[in-house]
N, C-alpha and C positions, 0 to 999 in steps of 0.2 A: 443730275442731268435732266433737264425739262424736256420732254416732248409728250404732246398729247394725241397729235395728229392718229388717224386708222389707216387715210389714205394720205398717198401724197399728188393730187390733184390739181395742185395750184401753188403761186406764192403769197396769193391775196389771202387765204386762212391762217398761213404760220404767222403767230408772235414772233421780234426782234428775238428773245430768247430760246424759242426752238430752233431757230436758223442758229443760231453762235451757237447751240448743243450739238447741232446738226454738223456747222464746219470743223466744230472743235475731234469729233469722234472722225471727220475723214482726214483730218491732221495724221490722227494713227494709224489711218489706214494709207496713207501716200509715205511712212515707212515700213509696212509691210512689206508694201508691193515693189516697194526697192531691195529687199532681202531675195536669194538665193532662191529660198522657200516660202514663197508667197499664197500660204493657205493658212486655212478657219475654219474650226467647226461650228463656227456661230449657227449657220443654215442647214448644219447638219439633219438630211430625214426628210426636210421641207422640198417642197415642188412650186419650180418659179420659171409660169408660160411668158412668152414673150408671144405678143399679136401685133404687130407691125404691115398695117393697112397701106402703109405708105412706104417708100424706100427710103432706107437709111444704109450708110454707111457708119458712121462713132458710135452714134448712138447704141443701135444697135449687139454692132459689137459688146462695147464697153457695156451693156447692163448683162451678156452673156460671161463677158470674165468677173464681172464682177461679182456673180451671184455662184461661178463657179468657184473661184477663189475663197466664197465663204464655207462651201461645202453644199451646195445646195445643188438638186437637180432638175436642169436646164433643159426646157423644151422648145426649141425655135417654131413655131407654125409660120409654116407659107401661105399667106393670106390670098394669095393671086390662087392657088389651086384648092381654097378651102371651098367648105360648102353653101359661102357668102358669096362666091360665084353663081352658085345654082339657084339663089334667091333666098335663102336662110336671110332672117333678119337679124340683127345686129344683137337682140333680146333674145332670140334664141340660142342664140352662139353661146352668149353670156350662160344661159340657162344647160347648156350643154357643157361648159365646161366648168361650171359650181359643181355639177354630178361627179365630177372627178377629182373633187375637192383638193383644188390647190392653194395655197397657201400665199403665191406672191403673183399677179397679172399683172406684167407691163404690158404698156399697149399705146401706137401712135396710128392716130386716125384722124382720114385729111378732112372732119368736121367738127367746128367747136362744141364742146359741149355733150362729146359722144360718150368720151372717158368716164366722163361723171352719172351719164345716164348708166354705163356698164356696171359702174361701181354701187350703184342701187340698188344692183341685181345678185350678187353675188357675195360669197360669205369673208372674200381672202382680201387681203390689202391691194391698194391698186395704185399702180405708180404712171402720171401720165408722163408720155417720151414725147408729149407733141400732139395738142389737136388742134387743127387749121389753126384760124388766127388768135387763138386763145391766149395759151398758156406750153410753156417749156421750162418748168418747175428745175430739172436736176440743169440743165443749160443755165439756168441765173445763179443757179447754188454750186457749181463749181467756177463760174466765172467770179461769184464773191470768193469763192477762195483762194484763188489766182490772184485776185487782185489783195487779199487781205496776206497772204505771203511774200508776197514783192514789195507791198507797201509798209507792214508790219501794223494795218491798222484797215478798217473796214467801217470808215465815220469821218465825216468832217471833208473827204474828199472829193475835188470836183470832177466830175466821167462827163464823156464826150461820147454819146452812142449816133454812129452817122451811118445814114444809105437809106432806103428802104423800109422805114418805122411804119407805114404803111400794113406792108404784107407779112410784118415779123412778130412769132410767139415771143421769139426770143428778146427782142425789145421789150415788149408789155411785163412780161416776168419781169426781169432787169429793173426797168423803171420803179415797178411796185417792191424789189427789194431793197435796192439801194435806197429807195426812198425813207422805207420803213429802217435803215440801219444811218438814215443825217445824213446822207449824202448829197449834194449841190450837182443836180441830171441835168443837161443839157442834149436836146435833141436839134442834129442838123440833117437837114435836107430840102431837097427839093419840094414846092407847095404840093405836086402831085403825089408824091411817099410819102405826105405826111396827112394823119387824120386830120381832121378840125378837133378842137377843145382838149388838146394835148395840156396845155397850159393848167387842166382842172386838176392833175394827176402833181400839179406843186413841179412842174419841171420848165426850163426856159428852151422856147423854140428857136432856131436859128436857120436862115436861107443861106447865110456867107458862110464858107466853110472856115476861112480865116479868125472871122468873128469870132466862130464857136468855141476853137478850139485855141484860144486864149486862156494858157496859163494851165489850163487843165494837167489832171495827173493821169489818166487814163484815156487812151481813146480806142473807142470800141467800135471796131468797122460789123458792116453787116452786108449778108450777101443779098445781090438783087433776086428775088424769087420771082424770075420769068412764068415760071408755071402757075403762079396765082396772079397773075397781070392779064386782063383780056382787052389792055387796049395800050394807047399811045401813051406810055404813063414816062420814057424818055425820050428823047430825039433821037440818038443813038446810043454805041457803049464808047464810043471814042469821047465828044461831047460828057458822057456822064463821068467821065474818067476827068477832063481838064478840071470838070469844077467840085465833082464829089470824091474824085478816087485818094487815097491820099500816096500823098508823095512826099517827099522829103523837105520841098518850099513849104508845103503844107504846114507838116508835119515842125516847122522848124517857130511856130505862135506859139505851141503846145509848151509846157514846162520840160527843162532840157534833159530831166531823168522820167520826163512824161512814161509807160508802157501804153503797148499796139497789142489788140486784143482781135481777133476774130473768130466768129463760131465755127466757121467751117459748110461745107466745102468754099474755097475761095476762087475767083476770080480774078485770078492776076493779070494783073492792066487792067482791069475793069473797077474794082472797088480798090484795093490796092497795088503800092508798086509789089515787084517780087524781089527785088531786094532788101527792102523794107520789113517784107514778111519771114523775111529768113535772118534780121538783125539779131545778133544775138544777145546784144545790150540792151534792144531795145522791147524784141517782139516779144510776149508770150504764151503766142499760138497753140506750140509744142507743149507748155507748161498743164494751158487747159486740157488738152488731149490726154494726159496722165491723170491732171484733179480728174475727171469725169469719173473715172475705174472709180477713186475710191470716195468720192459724192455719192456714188448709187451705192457702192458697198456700206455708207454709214444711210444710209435713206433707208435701205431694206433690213436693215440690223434693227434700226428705232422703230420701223413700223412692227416690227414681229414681234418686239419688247413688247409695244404697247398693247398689242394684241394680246399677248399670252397673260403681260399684267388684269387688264380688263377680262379675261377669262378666269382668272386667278380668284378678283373680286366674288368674280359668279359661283364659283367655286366646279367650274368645269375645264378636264384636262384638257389642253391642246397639245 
């Protein structure tokens, strides 16, 4: 098994090969977590803080079961009443919570680029859940693996990621893995959610939704993130619905065993219909929502390998 990563930061540093060691090890772990008894002593002894600057809902969760499921002990920090209120800077937080030397820090913060500043500071692996418009590293590596069990293959096929590419980590991750695993990206949306020089990233842009989503085998809705929009970026959400939301006419360009992928939370009637999103042939919403548990459970398995290996080399116990 290849992995060399310390932290998991991004998708833009993993090799094609760390990713397939990466989906292959949460293969095992999505039949765990369908067994009776769904535990591990892998994290056994280990201390894995969760700092969530921002609100979450799955995520959050799921890196809580996830890391409790290995055996490991789980510390939720409420960021809203930390001492990041009282004006602590983000470097001292970090510096305060190395003294307590933990072993695993996820952490989702609403500016890019924070994660990785954190990670410079401190001694333990660091997994980003999300920073502003970056990166959503375990978000594209459980959706690759959504899509590589439905499809029986994670190469050669063509995704459809529409709504909001604009305001989304989750796109930019997405785009940079599929890219790096031969996949044929196609990004649809409106000129205002879509950056300029999308095209450099080796993906085809599209304004007709129709257009896009010809023949495709995947199509990946994305939710509008109103909270990072500070201006007229739609007309309205009715208007955004006739010509981005997908629906069933849409939906019907797409290839006929096409799968409906969304990250979540959804908007129904707004980016998607809601019967659509409850197909059971077709969506696989609910599917992502289980990949996620065990995406993070092999993420935190491979970094702590590679830790204890690299300590090993050193010849110091962890």
């Amino acid at each position: 098994m290849t992995f060399r990563a310390k932290h998991l930061l991004g998708i833009e540093h993993l090799a094609p090969d760390e990713i397939t060691t990466l989906l292959d090890l949460a293969d095992q772990y999505v039949d765990l977590n369908r067994r009776d008894v769904k535990h591990s002593d892998t994290l056994a002894g280990l201390t894995q803080i969760n700092m969530f600057f921002e609100n979450s809902t799955r995520t959050q969760a799921s890196f809580e079961i996830a890391g409790k499921r290995l055996g490991a002990d789980v510390m939720n920090m409420a960021m809203q009443a930390s001492s990041v209120k009282k004006g602590e800077t983000l470097i001292d937080t970090a510096l305060t919570l190395n003294a307590m030397h933990p072993d695993l820090l996820v952490v989702r913060h609403p500016h890019s680029g924070a994660v990785d500043l954190l990670a410079q500071k401190v001694n333990c692996a660091v997994l980003n859940a999300g920073d502003g418009r970056h990166e959503h590293p375990t978000q594209a590596l459980l959706d690759a693996l959504t899509i590589r069990r439905a499809k029986g293959r994670l190469h050669r096929l063509s995704i459809a990621i529409c709504g909001d590419i604009a305001h989304s980590r989750v796109a930019r991750s997405n785009i940079l893995l599929l890219g790096k695993m031969e996949n044929r990206v196609r990004l649809i949306g409106p000129p205002t959610l879509m950056p300029s020089g999308m095209e450099e990233f080796g993906v085809e842009v599209f304004e007709d939704m129709r257009e896009g989503l010809k023949d495709v085998d995947v199509v990946m809705m994305l939710r509008l993130q109103k909270e990072r929009m500070d201006g007229g970026f739609i007309p309205s959400e009715r208007e955004y619905y006739h010509r981005y939301g997908l629906d069933p006419e849409k939906l019907s360009y797409a290839k006929s065993d096409a799968i409906i992928m969304h990250p979540g939370p959804m908007n129904r009637g707004v980016e998607i219909d809601g019967v659509l999103a409850d197909d059971i042939n077709r969506s696989v919403i609910q599917e992502q929502v289980e990949m996620g548990v065990a995406v993070r459970m092999a993420a935190m398995e491979l970094l702590v390998r590679t830790r204890r290996e690299a300590a090993q080399e050193q010849g110091v116990m962890v």
